[in-house]
C-alpha positions in Angstrom: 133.6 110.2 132.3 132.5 113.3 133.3 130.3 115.1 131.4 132.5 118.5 130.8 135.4 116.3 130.2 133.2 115.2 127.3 131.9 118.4 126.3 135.6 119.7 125.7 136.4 116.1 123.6 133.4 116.9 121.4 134.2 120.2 121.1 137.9 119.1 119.9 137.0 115.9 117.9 134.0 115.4 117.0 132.4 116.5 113.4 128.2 116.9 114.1 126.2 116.9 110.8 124.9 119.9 109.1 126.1 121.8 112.1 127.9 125.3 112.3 131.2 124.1 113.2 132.6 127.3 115.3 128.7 127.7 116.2 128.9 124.3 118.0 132.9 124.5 119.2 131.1 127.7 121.2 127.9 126.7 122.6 128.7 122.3 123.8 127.5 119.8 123.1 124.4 118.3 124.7 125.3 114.7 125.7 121.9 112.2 125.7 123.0 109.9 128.7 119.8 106.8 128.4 116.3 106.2 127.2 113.2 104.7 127.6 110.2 105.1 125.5 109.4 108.2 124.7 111.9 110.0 127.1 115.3 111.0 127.2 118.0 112.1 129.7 120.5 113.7 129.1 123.8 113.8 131.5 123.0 116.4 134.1 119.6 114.2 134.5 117.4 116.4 132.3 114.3 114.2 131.0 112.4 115.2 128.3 110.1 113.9 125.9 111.3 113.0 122.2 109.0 114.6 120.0 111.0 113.7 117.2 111.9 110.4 117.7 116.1 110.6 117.5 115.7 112.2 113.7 112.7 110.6 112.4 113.9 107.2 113.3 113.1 105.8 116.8 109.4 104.9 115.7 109.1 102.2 118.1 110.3 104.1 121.2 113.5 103.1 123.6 114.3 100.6 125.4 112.9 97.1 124.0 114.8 94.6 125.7 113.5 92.2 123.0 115.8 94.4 120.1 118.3 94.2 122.2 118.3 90.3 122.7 117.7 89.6 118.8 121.2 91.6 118.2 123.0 90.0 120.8 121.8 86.0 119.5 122.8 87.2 116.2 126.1 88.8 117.7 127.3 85.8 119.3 126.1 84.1 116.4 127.0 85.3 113.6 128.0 88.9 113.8 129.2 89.5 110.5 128.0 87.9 106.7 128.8 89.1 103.5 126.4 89.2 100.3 129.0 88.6 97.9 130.0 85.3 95.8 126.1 84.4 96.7 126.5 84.0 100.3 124.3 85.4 103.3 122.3 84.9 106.0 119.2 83.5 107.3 118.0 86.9 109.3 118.7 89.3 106.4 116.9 86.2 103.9 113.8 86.4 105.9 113.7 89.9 106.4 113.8 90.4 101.9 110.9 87.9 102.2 109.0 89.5 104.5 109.3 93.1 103.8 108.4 92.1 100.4 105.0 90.5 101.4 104.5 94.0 103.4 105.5 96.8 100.4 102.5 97.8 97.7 102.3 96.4 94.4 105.2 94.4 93.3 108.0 95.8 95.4 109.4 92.2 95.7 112.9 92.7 95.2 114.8 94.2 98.1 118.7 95.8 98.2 119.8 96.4 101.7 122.2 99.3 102.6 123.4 101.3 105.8 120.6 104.6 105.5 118.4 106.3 103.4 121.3 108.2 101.7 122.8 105.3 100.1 119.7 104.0 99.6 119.0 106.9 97.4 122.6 106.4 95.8 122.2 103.1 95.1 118.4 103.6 93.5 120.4 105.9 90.8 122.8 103.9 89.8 120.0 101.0 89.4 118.0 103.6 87.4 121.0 104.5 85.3 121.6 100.8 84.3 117.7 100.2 84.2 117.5 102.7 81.3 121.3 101.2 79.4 119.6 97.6 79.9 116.8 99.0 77.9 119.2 100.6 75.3 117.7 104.2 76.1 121.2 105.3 77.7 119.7 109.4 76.8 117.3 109.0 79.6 119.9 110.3 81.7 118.2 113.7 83.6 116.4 113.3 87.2 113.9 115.2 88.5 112.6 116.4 92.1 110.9 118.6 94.0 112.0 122.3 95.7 112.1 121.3 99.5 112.1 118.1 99.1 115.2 115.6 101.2 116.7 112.7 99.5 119.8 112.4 101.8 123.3 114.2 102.4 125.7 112.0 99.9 127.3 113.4 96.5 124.5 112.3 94.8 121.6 112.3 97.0 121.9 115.7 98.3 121.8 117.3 94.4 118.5 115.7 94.5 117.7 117.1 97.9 116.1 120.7 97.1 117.2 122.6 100.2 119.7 125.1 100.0 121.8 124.6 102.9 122.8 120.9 101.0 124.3 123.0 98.0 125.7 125.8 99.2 129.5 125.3 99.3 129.2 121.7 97.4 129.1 122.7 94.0 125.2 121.2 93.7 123.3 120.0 92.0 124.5 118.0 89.2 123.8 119.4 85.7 121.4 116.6 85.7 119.5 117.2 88.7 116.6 119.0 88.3 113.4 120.4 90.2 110.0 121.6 90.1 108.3 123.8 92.7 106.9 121.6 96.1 103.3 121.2 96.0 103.9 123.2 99.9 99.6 123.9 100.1 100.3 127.0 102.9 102.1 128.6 100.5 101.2 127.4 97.2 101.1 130.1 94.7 98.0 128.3 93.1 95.9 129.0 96.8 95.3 126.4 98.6 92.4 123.9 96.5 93.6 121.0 96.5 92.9 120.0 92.8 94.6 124.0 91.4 98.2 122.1 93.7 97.8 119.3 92.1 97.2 120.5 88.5 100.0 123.7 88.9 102.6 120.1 89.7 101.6 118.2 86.9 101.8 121.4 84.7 105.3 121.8 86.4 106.3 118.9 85.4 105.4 118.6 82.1 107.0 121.9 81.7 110.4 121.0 83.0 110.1 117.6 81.2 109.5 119.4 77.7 113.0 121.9 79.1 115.0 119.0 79.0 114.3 118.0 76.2 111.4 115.3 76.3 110.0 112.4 78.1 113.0 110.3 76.0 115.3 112.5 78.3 114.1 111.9 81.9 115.5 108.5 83.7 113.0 109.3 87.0 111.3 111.3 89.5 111.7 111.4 93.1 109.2 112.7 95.7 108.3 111.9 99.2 104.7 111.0 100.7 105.7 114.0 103.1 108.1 116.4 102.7 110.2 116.3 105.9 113.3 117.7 105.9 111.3 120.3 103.9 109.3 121.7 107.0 106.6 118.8 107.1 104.6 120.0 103.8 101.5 117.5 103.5 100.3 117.4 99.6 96.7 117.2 98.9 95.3 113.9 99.0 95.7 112.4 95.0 98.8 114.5 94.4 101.5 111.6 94.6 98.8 109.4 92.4 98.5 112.1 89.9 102.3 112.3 90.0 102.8 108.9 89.3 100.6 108.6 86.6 101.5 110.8 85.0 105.3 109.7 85.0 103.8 106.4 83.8 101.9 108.1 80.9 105.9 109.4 79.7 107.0 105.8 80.7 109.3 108.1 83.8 110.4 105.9 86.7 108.7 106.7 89.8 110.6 106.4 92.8 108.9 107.0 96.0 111.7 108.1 99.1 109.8 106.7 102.4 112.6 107.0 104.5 111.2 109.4 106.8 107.5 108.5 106.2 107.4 104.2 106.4 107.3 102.1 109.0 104.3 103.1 111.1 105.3 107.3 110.5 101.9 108.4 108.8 100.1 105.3 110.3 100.4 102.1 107.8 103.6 100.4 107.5 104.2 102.6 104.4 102.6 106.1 103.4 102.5 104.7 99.9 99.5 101.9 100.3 97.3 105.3 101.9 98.2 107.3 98.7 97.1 104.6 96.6 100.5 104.6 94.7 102.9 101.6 93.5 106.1 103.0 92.7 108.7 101.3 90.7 111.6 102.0 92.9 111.3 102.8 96.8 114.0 104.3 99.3 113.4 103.4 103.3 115.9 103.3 106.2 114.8 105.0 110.1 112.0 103.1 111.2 113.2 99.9 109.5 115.3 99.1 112.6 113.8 102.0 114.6 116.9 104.0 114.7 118.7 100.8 116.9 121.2 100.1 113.8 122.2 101.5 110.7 119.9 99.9 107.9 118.2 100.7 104.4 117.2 99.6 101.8 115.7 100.0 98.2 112.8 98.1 96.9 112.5 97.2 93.3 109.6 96.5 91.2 109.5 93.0 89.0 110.1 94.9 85.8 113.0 97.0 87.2 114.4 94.0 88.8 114.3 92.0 85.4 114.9 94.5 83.1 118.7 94.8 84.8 119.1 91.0 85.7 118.4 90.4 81.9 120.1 93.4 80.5 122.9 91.6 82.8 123.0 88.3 81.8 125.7 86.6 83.1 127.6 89.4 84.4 128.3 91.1 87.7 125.6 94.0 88.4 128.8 96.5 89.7 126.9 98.0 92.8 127.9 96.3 96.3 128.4 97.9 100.3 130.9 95.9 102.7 127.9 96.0 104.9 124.9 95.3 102.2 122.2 93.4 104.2 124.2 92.6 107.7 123.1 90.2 109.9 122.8 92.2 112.9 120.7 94.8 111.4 118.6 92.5 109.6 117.9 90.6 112.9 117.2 93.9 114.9 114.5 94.8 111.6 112.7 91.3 111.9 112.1 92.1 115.7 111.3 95.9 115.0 108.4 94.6 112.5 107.4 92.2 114.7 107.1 94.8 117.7 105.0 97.4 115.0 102.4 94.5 113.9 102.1 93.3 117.6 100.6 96.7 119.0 102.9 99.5 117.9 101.2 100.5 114.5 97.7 100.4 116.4 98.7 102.8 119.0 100.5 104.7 116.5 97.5 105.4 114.7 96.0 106.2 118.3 98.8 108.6 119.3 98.5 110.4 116.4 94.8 111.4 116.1 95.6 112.6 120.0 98.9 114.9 118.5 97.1 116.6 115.2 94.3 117.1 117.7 96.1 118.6 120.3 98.3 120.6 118.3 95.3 121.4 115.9 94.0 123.0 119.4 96.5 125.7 119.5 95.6 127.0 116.0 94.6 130.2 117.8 97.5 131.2 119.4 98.6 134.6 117.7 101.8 133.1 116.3 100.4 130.4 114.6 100.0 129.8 110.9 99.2 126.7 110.1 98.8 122.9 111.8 99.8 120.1 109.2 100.5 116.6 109.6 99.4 112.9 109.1 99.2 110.3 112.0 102.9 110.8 114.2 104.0 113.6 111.4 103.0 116.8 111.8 104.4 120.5 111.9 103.6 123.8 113.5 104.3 127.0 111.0 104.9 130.2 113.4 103.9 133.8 111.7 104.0 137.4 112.9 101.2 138.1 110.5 98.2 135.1 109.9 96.5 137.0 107.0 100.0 138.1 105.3 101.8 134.5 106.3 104.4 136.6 107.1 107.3 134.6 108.9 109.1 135.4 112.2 111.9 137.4 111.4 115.2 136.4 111.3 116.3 138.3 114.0 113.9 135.9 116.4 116.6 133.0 115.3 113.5 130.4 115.4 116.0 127.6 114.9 118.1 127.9 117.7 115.5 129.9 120.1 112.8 127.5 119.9 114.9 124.5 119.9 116.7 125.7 123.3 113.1 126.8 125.0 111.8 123.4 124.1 114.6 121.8 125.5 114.5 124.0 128.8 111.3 122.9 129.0 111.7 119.2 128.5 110.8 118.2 125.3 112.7 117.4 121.8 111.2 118.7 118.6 112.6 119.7 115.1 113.4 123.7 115.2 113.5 124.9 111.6 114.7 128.2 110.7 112.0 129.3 108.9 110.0 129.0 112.0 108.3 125.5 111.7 108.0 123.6 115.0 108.3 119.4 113.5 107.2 116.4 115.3 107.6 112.8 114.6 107.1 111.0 117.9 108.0 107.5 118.5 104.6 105.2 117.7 105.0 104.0 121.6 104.0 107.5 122.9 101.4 107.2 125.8 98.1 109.7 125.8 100.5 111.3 129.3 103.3 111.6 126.9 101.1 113.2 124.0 99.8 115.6 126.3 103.2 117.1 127.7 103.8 117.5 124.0 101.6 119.5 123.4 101.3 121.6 126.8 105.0 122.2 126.4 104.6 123.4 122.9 102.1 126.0 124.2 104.6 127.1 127.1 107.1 127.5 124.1 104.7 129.7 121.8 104.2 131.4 125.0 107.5 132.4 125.3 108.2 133.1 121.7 105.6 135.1 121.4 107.0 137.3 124.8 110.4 138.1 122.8 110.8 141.7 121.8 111.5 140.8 118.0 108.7 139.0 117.7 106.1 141.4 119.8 107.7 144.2 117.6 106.9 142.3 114.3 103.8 141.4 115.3 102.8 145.6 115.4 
């Protein structure tokens, strides 16, 4: 089909998420034709390099034949398997045993479901019968943290801290709640690490002691890294501190590592660098690379037996069609494989080369501040390095910098406050490194050349 002809169905049909509806029904859609690696084309021919890997989610890159071939053997196999009345299958079997030889601590008990968002879902309504089992039904109130992403359903997007998930929604619930993100460019505390760290924990007891006590609060939710957020790095000890200090008020930790596992910051999951056992972990993206929908939550022993037993002999109500499919799991076995077989190494390899290139255009008048861990990282844009002072709204960063990176070949994460986000897939060559960031310079370049921004900057 033609590509206009598509263009005008999109335009008539098709719903895009967290879009501007009219906004998108007026400028088209883009339509991504094939890929390979770390590039894209799109239908006029257009190549360009993913910096950001689909959405956070193509770690391993486009194009392994080998993903492809373990989904169709399964497909002609067995396409389809349910998890209910205690059947399943052999792929999504092996991947709960292996994933759980993989996670930190005693993760060893694994729920699959379609994405991080349900994975999230699904981690509150084990945390809400976690805390009946244990006869404390008070312990009703969550907590999270400003900026912070815990997916776009009912639930999970009260718990995401970003405006644009509430406005219109009615959210969040009246037992959501969140303290202020540990955010170290623009910490009110200054940026030392250990003044972040102890202005959270004082946070946090102070929001624990508003709702009423420790006896109150069912769990806490943060990420490794902040995506969604603008890519906000916490200093190193923060999530430790965090956790033990939930453990102290007997608070279940829950670490989201949807954006960050699987290769992201460099080991399979950001968690074993930070030193942290959680008792309830969220992942999805990177488990299949993006290939198929998949997530999953990860329980610890004593969540996991505390609801089996509180249980007995009944039915735990919580259950998707698709829970643990197959295909998916097949596709994840073969995406691990493919990360332990080289991918993770060069990962780690790519990344040094991106927070080192990108760390070289800290001079450049517009920037602020270079952040990131291994394929992770952000670029904050300001008109004013000793104020901070953002680009002004009348720059549109969002849709400005996305469209000049995009004219210019390459795929990154445009946020409105003026962040430039990358999350490359691990595959990425040193060639495909470098056009990153020489294209990110040709876009500051240009940025930097607009009238709104050259006037701001006076």
């Amino acid at each position: 089909m033609l590509s206009n002809s598509l263009i005008e169905l999109d335009r008539a049909h098709l719903i895009h998420p967290v879009a501007s509806y009219r906004g998108h029904e007026a400028a088209g859609v883009r339509v991504l034709k094939s890929a390979k690696g770390a590039t894209v084309t799109d239908a006029s021919g257009h190549q360009l390099v993913d910096g950001f890997a689909g959405l956070w989610c193509v770690n391993a890159g486009y194009g392994h034949e080998s993903i492809v071939a373990a989904a169709s053997r399964q497909m002609r196999e067995l396409p389809y398997a349910t998890g209910y009345f205690s059947l399943g299958s052999e792929p999504a079997i092996r991947l709960a045993a292996e994933l759980a030889q993989r996670t930190p601590g005693d993760l060893n008990h694994i729920y699959f479901t379609l994405g991080g968002s349900d994975a999230v879902d699904s981690s509150v309504r084990f945390i809400r019968y976690y805390w009946h089992a244990r006869r404390e039904p008070q312990r009703d109130q969550f907590i999270s943290v400003e900026q912070g992403y815990h997916g776009s359903s009912t639930v999970g997007a009260g718990l995401t801290a970003l405006p644009a998930f509430h406005a219109g929604f009615g959210l969040p619930l009246s037992w959501q709640h969140t303290i202020p993100s540990h955010y170290v460019y623009r910490n009110p505390a200054g940026q030392d690490e250990d003044a972040i760290i102890a202005a959270s924990l004082a946070a946090l007891e102070a929001k624990i002691a508003e709702i009423g006590g420790p006896h109150r609060v069912a769990a806490f939710y943060a990420e490794p890294i902040q995506g969604s957020g603008g890519v906000l790095v916490p200093p190193k000890g923060w999530m430790k501190a965090m956790r033990a200090r939930c453990r102290d008020y007997g608070i279940l930790f829950v670490a989201d590592e949807v954006i960050t596992g699987f290769g992201r910051t460099g080991p399979l999951f950001a968690c074993s660098e930070d030193d942290v056992v959680p008792d309830l972990m969220t992942v999805a993206k990177g488990l299949t690379s993006g290939y198929v929908p998949m997530g999953a939550v990860f329980l610890s022993d004593h969540v996991y037996d505390t609801i089996a037993d509180g249980a007995g002999a009944s039915a735990v109500g919580h259950g998707y069609t698709y829970s643990a499919h197959p295909v998916s799991a097949a596709v994840a076995l073969e995406v691990l494989h493919l990360y332990e077989s080289g991918l993770l190494a060069n990962g780690a390899k790519a990344g040094a080369r991106l927070m080192a290139g990108l760390q070289s255009l800290k001079d450049h008048p517009l920037v602020g501040d270079v952040r990131g861990r291994g394929m992770l990282a952000a670029i904050e844009l300001v008109t004013d390095k000793q104020r901070k002072t953002p680009l002004p709204a009348a720059a549109e960063p969002a849709r400005r910098i996305f469209d000049r990176a995009w004219n210019n070949g390459l795929i990154i994460r445009a946020f409105p406050t003026g962040v430039l986000g990358y999350a490359p897939p691990l595959c990425c060559s040193e060639s495909d490194i470098e056009a990153i960031v020489e294209r990110t310079a040709m876009i500051l370049d240009e940025t930097l050349a607009d009238a709104d921004v050259r006037t701001a900057l006076q």
